[in-house]
C-alpha positions in Angstrom: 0.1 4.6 16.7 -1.0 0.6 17.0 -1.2 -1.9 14.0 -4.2 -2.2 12.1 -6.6 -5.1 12.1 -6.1 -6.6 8.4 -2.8 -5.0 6.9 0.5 -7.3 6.5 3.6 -6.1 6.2 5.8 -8.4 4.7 9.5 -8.4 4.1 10.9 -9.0 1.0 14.0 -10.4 -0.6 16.3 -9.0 -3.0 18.5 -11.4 -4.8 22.1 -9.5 -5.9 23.5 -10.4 -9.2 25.8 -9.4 -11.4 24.2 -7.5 -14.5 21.4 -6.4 -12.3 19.4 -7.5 -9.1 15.8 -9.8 -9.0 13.2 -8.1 -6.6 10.6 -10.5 -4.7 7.1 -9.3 -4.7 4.7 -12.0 -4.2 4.1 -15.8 -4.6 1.0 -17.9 -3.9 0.8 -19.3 -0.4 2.4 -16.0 1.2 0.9 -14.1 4.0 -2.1 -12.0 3.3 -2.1 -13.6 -0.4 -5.9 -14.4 -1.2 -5.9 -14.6 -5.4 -4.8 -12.8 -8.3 -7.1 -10.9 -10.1 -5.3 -8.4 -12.0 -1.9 -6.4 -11.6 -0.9 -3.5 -12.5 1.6 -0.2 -11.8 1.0 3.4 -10.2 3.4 6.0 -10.5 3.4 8.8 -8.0 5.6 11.7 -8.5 7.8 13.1 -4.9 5.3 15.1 -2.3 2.1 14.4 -4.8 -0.8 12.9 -2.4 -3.1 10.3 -4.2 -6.2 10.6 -1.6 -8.2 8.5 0.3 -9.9 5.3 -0.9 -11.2 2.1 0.4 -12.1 -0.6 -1.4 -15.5 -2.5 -0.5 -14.1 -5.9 -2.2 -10.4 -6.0 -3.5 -7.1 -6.7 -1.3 -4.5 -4.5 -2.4 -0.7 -6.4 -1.9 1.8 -3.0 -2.6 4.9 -3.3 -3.3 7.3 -0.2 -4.5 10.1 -1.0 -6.7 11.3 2.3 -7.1 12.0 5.5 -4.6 9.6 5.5 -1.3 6.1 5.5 -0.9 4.3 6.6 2.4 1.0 4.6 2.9 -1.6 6.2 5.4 -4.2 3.5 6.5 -7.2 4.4 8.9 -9.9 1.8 10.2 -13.3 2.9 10.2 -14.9 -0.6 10.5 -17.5 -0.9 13.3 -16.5 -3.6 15.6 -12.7 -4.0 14.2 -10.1 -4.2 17.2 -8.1 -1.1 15.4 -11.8 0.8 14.6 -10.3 4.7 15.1 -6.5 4.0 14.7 -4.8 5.7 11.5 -1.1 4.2 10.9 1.6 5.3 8.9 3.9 2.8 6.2 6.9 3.1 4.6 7.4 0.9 1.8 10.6 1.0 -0.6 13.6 1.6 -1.2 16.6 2.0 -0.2 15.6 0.1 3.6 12.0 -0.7 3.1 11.6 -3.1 0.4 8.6 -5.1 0.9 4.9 -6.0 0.3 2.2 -3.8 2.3 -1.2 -6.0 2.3 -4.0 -4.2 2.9 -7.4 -5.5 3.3 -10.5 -4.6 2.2 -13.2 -2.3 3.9 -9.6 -0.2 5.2 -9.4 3.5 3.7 -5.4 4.5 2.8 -4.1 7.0 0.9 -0.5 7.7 -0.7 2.6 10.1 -0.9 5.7 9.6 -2.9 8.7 10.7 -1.0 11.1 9.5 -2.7 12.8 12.0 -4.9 11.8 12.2 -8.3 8.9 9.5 -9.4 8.2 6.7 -6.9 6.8 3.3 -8.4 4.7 0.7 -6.9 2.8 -2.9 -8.0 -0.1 -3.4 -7.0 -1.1 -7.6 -7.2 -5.0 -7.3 -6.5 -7.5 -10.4 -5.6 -9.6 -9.0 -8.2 -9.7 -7.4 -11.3 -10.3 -3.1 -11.4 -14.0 -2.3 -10.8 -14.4 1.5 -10.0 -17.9 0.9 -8.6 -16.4 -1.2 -5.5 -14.2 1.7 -4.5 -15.2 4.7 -2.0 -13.2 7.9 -2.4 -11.9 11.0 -0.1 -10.3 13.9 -0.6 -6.4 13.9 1.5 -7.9 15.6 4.6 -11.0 13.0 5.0 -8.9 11.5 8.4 -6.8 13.8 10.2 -3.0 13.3 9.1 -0.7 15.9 8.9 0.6 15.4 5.3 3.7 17.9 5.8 6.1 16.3 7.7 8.0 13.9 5.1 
């Protein structure tokens, strides 16, 4: 699988303290960035599939905070240099803390696989608008959703 054309993947830091440790997510001026419009948590219990969406207008910036999240991202923009590619992300933790930036006009689709409930943070461009978002059902692209 290649990279696709308008998703970031950015590392981020975690800051060890006593008492309990600060997690990075996002500050103005980092990659893939573009405005805040509203923010806001999903939680996404292990194996469950939240299907396929794109969004017309909003950037998504994801970042999961607790367990593992696996992010499924397929380009079906005319014209776009990954147009066709579908590409797998793991974002979480323990090993893959960091911010997943997704673009819009991208389809992706979720699966917690951490154990127990997985929780992510979405920082979006814009506020919620249900009309600017197309939906699938989890086999819209093919992705074989079985192997964890």
């Amino acid at each position: 699988m290649g990279l696709i054309d308008g998703v970031v993947v950015t590392p981020l830091k975690v800051v060890h303290v006593a008492g309990g440790d600060v997690f990075h997510a996002v500050k103005k001026g980092d990659p893939g960035f573009v405005g805040f419009g509203e923010a806001y948590f999903s939680a996404i219990h292990h194996g469950v599939i939240k299907p396929w969406k794109r969004h017309r207008q909003m950037t998504l910036n994801l970042v999961v905070i607790t367990g593992l999240i696996r992010f499924v991202v397929h380009d079906d923009r005319v014209g776009s240099l990954s147009c066709g590619e579908t590409v797998e992300f793991r974002v979480g933790l323990p090993g893959a803390y960091g911010r997943l930036t997704i673009a819009p006009g991208l389809w992706m689709a979720f699966q917690g696989i951490g154990q127990g409930t997985n929780l992510l943070l979405n920082v979006a461009d814009i506020p919620h608008d249900p009309t600017e978002a197309d939906r699938g059902d989890e086999n819209k692209f093919a992705f074989d959703w079985s192997k964890i």
